[in-house]
DRENDO-1510 file (C-alpha; in Angstrom, 1 decimal, always signed):
<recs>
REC; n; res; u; v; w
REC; 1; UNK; -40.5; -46.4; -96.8 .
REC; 2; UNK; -42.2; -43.6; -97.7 .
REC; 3; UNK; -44.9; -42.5; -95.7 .
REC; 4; UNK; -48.5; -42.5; -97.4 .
REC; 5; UNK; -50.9; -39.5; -97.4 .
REC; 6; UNK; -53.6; -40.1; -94.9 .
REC; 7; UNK; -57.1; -39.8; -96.1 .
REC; 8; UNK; -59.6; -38.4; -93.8 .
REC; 9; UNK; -63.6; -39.2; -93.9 .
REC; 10; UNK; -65.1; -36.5; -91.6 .
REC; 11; UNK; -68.0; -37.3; -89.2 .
REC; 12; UNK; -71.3; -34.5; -90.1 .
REC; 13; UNK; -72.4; -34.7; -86.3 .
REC; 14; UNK; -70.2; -33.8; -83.3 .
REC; 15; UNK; -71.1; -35.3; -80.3 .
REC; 16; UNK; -69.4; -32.6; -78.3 .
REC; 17; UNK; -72.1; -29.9; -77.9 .
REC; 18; UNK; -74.2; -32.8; -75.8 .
REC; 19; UNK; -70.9; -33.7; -73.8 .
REC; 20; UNK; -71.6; -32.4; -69.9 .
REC; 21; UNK; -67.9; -31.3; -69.2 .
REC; 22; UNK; -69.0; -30.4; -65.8 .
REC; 23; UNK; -69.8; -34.1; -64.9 .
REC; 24; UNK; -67.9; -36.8; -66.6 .
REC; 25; UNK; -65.9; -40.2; -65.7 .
REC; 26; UNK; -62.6; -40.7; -68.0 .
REC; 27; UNK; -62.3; -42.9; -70.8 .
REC; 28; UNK; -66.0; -43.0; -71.1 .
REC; 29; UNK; -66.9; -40.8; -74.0 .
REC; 30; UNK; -64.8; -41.2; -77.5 .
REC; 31; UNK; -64.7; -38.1; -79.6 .
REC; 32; UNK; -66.1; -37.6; -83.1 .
REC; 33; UNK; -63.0; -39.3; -85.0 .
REC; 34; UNK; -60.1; -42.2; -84.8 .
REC; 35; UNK; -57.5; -42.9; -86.9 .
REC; 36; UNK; -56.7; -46.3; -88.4 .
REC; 37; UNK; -54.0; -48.6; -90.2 .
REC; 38; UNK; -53.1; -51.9; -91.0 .
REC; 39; UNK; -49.8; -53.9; -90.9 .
REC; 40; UNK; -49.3; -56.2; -93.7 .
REC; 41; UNK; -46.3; -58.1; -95.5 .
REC; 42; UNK; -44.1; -55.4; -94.2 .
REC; 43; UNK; -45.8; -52.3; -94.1 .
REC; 44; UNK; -48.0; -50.0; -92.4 .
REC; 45; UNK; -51.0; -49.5; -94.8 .
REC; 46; UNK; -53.9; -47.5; -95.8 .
REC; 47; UNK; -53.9; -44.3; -93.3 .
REC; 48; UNK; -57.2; -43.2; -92.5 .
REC; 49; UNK; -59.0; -41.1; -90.0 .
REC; 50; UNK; -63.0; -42.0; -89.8 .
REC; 51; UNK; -65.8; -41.0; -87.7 .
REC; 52; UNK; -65.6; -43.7; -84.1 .
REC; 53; UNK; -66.5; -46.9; -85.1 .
REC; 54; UNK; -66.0; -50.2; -83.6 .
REC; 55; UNK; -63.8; -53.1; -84.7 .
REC; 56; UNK; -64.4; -56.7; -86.3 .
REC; 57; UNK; -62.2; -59.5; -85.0 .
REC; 58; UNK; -61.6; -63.0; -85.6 .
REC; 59; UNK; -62.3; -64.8; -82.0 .
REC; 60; UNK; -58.9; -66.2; -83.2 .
REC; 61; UNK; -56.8; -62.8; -83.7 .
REC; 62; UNK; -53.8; -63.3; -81.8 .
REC; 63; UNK; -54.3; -60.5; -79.4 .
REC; 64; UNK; -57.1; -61.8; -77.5 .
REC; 65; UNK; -54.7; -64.9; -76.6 .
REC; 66; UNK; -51.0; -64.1; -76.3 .
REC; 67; UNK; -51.1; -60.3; -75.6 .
REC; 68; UNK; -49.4; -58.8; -78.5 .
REC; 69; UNK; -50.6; -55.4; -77.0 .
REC; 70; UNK; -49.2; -52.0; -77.0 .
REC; 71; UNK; -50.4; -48.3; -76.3 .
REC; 72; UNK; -49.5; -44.8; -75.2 .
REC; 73; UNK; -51.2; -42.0; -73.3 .
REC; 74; UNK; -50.6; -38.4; -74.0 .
REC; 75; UNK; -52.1; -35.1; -74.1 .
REC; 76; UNK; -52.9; -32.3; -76.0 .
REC; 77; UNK; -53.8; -29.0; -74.4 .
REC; 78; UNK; -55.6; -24.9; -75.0 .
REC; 79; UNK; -52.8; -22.7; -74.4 .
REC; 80; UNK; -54.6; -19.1; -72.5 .
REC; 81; UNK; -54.5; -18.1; -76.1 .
REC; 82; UNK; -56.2; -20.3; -77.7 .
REC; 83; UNK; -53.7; -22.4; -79.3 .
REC; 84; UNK; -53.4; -26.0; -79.5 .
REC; 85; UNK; -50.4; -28.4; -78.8 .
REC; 86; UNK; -49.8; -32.0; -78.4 .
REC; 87; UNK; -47.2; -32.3; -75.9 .
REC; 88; UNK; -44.0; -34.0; -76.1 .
REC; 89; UNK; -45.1; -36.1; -79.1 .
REC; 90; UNK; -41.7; -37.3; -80.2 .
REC; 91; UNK; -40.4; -38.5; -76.4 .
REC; 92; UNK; -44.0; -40.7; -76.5 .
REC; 93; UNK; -43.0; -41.9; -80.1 .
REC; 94; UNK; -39.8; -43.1; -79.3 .
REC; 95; UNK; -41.3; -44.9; -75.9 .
REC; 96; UNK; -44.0; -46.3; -77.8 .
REC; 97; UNK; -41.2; -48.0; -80.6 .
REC; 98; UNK; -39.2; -49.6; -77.0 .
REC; 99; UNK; -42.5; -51.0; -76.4 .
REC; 100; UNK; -43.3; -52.2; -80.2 .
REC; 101; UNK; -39.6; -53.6; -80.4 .
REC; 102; UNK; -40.0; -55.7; -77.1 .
REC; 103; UNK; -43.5; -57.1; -77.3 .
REC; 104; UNK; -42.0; -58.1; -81.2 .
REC; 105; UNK; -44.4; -55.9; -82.8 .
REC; 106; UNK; -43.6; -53.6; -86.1 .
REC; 107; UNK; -42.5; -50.0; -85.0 .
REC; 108; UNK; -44.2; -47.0; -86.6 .
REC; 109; UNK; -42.5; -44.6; -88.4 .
REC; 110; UNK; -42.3; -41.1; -86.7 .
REC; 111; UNK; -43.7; -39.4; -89.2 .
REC; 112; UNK; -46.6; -41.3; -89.9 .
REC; 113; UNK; -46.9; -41.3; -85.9 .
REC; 114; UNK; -47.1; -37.5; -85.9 .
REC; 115; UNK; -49.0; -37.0; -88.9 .
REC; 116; UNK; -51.6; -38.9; -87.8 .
REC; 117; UNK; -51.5; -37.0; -84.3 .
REC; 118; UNK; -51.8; -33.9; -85.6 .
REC; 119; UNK; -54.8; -34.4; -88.2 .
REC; 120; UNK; -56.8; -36.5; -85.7 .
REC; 121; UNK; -56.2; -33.0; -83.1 .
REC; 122; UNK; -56.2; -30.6; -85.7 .
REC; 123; UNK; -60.1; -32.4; -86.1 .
REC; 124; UNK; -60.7; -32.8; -82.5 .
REC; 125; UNK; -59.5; -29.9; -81.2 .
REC; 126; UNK; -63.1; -28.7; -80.5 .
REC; 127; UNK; -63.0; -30.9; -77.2 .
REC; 128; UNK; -60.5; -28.8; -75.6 .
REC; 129; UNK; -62.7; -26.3; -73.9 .
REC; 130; UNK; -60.9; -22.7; -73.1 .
REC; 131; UNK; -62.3; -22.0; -69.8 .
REC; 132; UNK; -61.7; -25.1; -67.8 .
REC; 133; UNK; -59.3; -27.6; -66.4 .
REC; 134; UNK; -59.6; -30.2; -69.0 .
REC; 135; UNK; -57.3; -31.6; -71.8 .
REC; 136; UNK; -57.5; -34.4; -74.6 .
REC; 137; UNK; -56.1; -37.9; -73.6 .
REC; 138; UNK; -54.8; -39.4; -76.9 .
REC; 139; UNK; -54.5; -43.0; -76.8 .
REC; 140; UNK; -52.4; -44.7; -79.4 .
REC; 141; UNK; -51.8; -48.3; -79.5 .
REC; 142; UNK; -51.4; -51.5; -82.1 .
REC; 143; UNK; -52.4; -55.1; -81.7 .
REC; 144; UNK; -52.1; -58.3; -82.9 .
REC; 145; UNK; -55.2; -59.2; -85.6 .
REC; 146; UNK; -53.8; -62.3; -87.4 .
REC; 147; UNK; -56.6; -64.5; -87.2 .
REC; 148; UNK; -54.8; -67.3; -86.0 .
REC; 149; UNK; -54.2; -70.0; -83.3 .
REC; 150; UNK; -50.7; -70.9; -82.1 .
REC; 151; UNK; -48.2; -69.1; -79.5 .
REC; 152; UNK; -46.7; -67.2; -82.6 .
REC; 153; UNK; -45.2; -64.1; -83.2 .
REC; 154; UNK; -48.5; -62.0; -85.5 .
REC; 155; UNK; -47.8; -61.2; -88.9 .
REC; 156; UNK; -50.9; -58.6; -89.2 .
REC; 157; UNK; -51.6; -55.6; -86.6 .
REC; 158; UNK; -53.6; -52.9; -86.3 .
REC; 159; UNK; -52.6; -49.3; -85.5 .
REC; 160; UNK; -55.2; -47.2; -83.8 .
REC; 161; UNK; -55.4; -43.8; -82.1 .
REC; 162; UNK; -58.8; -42.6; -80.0 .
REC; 163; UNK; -58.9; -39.3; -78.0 .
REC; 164; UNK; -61.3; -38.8; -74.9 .
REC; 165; UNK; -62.1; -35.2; -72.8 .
REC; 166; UNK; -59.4; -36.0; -69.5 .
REC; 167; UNK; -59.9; -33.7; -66.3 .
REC; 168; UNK; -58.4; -34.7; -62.6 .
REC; 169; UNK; -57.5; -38.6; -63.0 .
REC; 170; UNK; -56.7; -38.2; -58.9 .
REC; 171; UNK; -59.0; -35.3; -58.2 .
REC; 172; UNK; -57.3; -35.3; -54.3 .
REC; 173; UNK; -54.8; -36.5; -52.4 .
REC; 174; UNK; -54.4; -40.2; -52.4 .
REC; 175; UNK; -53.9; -42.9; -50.4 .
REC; 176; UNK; -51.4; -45.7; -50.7 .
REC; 177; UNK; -49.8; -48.7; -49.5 .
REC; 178; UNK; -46.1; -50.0; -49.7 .
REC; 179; UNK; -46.4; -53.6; -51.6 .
REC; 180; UNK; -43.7; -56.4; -50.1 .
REC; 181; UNK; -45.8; -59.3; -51.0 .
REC; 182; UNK; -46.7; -59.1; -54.8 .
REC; 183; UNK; -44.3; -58.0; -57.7 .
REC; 184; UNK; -45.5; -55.8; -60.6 .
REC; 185; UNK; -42.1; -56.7; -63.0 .
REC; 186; UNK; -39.3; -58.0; -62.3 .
REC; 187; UNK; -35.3; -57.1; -63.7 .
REC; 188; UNK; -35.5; -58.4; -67.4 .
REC; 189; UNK; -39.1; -58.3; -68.1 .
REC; 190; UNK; -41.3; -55.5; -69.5 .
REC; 191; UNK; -41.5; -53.5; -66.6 .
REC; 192; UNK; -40.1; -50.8; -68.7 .
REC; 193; UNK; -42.9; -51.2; -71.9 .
REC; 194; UNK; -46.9; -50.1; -71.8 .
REC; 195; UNK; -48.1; -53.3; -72.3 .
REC; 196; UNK; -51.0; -55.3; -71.4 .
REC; 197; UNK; -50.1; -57.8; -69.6 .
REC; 198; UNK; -48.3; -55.6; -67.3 .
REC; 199; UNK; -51.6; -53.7; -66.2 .
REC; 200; UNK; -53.7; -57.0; -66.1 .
REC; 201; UNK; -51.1; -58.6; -64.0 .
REC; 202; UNK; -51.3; -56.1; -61.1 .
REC; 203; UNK; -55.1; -55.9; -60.8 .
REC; 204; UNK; -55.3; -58.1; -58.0 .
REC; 205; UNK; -53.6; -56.6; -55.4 .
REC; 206; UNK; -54.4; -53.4; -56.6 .
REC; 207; UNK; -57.6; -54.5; -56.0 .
REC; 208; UNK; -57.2; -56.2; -52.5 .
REC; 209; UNK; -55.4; -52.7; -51.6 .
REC; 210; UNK; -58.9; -50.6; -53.0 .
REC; 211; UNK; -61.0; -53.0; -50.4 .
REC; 212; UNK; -58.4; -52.3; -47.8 .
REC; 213; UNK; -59.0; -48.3; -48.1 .
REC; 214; UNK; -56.0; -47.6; -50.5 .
REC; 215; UNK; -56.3; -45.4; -53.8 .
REC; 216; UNK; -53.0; -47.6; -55.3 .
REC; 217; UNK; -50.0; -48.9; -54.1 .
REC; 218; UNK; -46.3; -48.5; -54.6 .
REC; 219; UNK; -44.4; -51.9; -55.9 .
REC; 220; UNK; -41.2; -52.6; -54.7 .
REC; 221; UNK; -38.7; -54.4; -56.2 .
REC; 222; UNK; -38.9; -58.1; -57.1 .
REC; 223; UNK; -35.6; -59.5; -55.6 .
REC; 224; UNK; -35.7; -57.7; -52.3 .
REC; 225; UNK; -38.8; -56.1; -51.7 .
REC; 226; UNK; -36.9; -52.7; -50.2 .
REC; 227; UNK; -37.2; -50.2; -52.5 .
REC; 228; UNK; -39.5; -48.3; -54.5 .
REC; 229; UNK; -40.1; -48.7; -58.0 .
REC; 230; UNK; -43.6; -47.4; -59.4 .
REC; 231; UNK; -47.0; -47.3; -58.5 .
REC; 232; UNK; -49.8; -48.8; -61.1 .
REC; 233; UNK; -50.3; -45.5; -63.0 .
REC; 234; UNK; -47.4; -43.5; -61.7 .
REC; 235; UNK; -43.4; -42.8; -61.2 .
REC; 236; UNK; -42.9; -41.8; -57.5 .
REC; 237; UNK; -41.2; -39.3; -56.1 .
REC; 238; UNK; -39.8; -38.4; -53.4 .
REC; 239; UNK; -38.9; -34.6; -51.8 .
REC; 240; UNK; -36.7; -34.9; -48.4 .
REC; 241; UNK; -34.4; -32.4; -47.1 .
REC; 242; UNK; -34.6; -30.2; -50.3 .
REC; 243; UNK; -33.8; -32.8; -53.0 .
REC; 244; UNK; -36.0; -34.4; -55.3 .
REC; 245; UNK; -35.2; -38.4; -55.1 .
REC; 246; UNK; -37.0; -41.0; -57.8 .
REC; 247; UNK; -36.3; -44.5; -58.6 .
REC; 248; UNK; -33.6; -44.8; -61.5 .
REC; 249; UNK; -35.0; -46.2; -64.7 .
REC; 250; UNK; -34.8; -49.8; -65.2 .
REC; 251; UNK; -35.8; -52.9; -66.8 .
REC; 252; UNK; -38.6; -53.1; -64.4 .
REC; 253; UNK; -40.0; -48.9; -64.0 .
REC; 254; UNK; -41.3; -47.1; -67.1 .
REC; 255; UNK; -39.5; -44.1; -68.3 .
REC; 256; UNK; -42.3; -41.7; -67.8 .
REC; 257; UNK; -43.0; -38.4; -70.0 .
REC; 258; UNK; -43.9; -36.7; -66.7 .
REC; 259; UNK; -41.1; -37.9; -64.9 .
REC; 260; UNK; -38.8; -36.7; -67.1 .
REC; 261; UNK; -40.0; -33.5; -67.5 .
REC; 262; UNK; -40.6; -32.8; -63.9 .
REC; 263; UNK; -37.0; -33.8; -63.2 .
REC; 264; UNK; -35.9; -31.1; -66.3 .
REC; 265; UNK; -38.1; -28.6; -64.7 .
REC; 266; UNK; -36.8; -29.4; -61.4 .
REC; 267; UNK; -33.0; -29.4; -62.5 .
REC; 268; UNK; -33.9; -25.8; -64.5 .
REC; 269; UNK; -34.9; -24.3; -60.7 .
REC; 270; UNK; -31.5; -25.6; -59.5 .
REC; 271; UNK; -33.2; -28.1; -57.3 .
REC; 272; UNK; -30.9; -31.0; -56.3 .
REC; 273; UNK; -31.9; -33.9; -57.9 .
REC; 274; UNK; -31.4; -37.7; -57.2 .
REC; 275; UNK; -32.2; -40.6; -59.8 .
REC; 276; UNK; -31.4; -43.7; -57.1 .
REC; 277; UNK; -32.6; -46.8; -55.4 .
REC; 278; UNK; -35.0; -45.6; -52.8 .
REC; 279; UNK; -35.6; -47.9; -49.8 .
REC; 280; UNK; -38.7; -47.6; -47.6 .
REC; 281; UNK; -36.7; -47.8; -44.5 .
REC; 282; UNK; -35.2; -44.6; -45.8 .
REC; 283; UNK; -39.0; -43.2; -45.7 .
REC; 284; UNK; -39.8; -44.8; -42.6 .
REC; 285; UNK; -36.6; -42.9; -40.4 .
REC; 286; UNK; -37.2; -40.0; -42.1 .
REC; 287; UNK; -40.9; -39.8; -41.0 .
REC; 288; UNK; -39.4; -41.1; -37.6 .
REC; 289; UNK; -37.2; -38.1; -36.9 .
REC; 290; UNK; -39.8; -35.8; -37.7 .
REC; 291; UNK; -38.2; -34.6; -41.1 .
REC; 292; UNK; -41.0; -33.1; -43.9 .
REC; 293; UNK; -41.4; -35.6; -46.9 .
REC; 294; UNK; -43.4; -34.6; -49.8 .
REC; 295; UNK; -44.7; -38.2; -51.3 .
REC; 296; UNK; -46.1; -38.0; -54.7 .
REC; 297; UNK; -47.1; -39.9; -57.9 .
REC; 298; UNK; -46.5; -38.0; -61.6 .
REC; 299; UNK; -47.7; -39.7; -64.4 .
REC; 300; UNK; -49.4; -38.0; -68.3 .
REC; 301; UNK; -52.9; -39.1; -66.6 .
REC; 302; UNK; -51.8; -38.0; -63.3 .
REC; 303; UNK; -49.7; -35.1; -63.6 .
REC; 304; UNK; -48.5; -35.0; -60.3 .
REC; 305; UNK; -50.7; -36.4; -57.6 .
REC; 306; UNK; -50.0; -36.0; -53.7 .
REC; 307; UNK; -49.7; -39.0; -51.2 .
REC; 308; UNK; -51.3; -37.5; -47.8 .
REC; 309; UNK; -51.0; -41.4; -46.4 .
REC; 310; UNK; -48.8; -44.2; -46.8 .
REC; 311; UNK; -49.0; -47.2; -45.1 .
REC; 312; UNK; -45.6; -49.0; -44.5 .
REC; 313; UNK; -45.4; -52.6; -42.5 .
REC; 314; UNK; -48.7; -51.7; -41.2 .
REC; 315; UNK; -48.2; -48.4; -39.8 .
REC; 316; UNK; -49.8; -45.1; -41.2 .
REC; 317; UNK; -47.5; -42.2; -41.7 .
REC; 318; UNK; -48.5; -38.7; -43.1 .
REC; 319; UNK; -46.0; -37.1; -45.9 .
REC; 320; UNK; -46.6; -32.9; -46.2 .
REC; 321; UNK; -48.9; -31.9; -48.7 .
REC; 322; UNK; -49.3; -28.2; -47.4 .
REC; 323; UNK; -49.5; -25.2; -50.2 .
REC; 324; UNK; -46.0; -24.3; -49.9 .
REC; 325; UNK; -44.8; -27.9; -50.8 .
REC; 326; UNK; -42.7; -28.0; -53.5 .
REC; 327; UNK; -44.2; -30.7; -55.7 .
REC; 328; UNK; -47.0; -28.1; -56.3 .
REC; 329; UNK; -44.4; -25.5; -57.1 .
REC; 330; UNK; -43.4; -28.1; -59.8 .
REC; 331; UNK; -46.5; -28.8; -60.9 .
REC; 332; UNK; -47.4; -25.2; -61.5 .
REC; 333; UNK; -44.3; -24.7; -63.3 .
REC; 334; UNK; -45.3; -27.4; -65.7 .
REC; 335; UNK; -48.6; -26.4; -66.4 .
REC; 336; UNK; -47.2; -22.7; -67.1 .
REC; 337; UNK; -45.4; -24.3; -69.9 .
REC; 338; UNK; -48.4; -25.8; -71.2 .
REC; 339; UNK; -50.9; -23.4; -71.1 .
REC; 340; UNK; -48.5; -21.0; -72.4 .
REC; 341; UNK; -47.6; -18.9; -69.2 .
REC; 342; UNK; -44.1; -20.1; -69.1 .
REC; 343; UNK; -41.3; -19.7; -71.6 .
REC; 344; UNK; -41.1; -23.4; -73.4 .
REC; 345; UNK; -37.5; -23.7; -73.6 .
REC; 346; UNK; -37.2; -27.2; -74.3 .
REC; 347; UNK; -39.9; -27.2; -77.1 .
REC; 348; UNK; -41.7; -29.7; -75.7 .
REC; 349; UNK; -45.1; -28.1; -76.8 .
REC; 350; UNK; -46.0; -29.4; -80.6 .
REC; 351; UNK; -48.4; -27.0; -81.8 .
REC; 352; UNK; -50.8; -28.0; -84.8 .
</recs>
C-alpha cells in the first residue's frame, strides 16, 4: 500500500514557554501537537498531525472491554550541537509490529511509522531544551475503537502518537524486592509485547511492594519462581565478577531498546557478556562471599537505574553503586552517543 502524505494543522500557541522545566512530574504535560489515523476496511487512513485534543469514544469501543491495547516509549534527544534525533526508531517499530501482530491488531507500515515520527519532532522539537538533562518521551500506540459489544477481534483502531518533556524517571538509586509469590507473565503469554493488560496486571503487588518501602520489584519466573526475569518498567542486569549477566529474551521478558543497546555498547568495550537464566540464589552467595555486584534496571524511561537494596527471602542485601561501577561507565558511554560526544557507529541516532 502506498503510504499517504500526512497533512499537518499547526497549533498558533505553544504551551512551552509557560512549561517550568525546573519542576515537573512525567507524563503530565502533552506538547503542542499529536498525530492521528484511523484503521478501516484494511487500511491505515487519513494521516494527520493536529494541535492536542482529546478523543470521542463509544462507551462500547472495544478497547475499554477486551484490551486491544498497544504502545511504545521512545525518545528523541539535543545532541551538544544542537541537533535533533529520535533514537533507534526502526528497533521500536519492529517491537511495536510483535506487539500489533500478537494482541491481533493491524501493523503499521514503517514508513508511515517514521514519517509520522519525524514531522510530529521536526514540530516539537522546541521541547528539547539545550542546557539541561531532559529529552522528549514519544508515546505511540493504537487501540481498538469499534463501537461494539462481544469478545471479538476489532475491525476499526486508532493510531496515535503524543510526546511529553521526560527528565530522571528514577532520579536515585532504587529500592527493590525479589517477587516469589505473584507472576507478571508466564511462558507463552505476552510477556514479550507492551500491552495493557500486562502493566494493569502487575499493579497490585507492585503496589503492596510501594507500602512495604520498595520503589519496584523484580518478577521471577512463573513455573519456578528462581530466576529473574524483569522488573515492571525495566530489563535487569546484573555485573559480577567482571561480566555483565541479563535474563535471555523470552516469551515472558520484553526485548528492551535499552537492553539491547547497553549489551552492544558493553560487547564494543570487550566486556564479557552473558544472556542466561539468572537465579537469585546465584545473587544471594555471591553477596554471601563478599563478591561486588552491581544490580541495575535499564529501560527507554529509565536508562539505567541502580539498585542500592534488594530484598531477597526477607533479608536486605546492598549491591555496589560506587562511581567507579561499571553500569555508570555504560551509561555514560550511551549518553555520549546520544548527545553526540561519541562516535555513533551503529547509526542508531535518526536525525530529523
Amino acid at each position: 500500500m502506498e503510504t499517504l502524505a500526512i497533512d499537518i494543522h499547526k497549533n498558533n500557541q505553544s504551551k512551552q514557554s509557560a512549561f517550568n522545566y525546573d519542576d515537573f512530574n512525567f507524563g503530565t504535560q502533552l506538547t503542542d501537537h499529536l498525530f492521528l489515523s484511523e484503521y478501516d476496511k484494511g487500511n491505515w487512513r487519513s494521516p494527520r498531525i493536529v494541535p492536542t485534543q482529546h478523543f470521542s469514544l463509544s462507551p462500547f469501543a472495544l478497547c475499554l472491554h477486551y484490551g486491544q491495547t498497544v504502545f511504545e516509549g521512545m525518545k528523541a534527544f539535543r545532541q551538544d550541537n544542537g541537533q535533533v534525533h529520535i533514537f533507534r526508531p526502526e528497533k521500536h517499530h519492529q517491537r511495536f509490529n510483535r506487539s500489533l501482530e500478537r494482541m491481533c491488531m493491524p501493523p503499521i507500515e514503517k514508513e508511515l511509522f517514521i514519517n509520522a515520527l519525524e514531522e510530529l519532532v521536526r514540530l516539537e522539537q522546541h521541547w528539547i531544551p539545550q542546557d539541561k538533562e531532559v529529552s522528549l518521551y514519544i508515546r505511540p500506540f493504537v487501540f481498538a475503537t469499534e463501537p461494539r459489544l462481544g469478545v471479538k477481534v476489532a475491525d476499526n483502531y486508532t493510531f496515535c502518537i503524543t510526546c511529553t518533556p521526560m527528565g530522571l524517571y528514577y532520579p536515585k538509586p532504587v529500592r527493590v524486592k525479589i517477587e516469589t509469590e505473584y507472576v507478571r507473565a508466564a511462558e507463552g503469554g505476552v510477556g514479550y509485547v507492551k500491552c495493557g493488560g500486562n502493566y494493569g496486571a502487575a499493579f497490585y503487588p507492585t503496589q503492596q511492594a510501594k507500602e512495604q518501602g520498595f520503589d519496584q520489584i523484580i518478577w521471577t519466573d512463573a513455573k519456578t519462581h528462581q530466576f529473574l526475569e524483569e522488573a515492571g518498567t525495566m530489563n535487569m542486569m546484573v555485573m559480577l565478577k567482571d561480566t555483565l549477566i541479563t535474563p535471555r529474551l523470552s516469551t515472558s521478558i520484553l526485548d528492551g531498546v535499552t537492553r539491547n543497546s547497553i549489551i552492544q555498547i558493553a560487547r564494543d568495550k570487550g566486556m564479557k557478556v552473558e544472556e542466561r537464566a539468572i537465579g537469585y540464589q546465584e545473587l544471594e552467595d555471591a553477596f554471601n562471599a563478599g563478591n561486588r555486584v552491581e544490580l541495575f534496571g535499564v529501560g527507554t524511561a529509565a536508562v539505567i537505574s541502580p539498585v542500592y537494596s534488594i530484598q531477597i527471602q526477607d533479608k536486605d542485601y546492598s549491591p555496589y553503586i560506587g562511581d567507579d561501577a561499571m553500569m555508570f561507565q555504560l551509561k555514560t558511554a550511551l549518553e555520549n552517543i546520544r548527545k553526540g560526544r561519541a562516535k555513533d557507529t551503529h547509526s542508531w541516532n535518526h536525525f530529523i
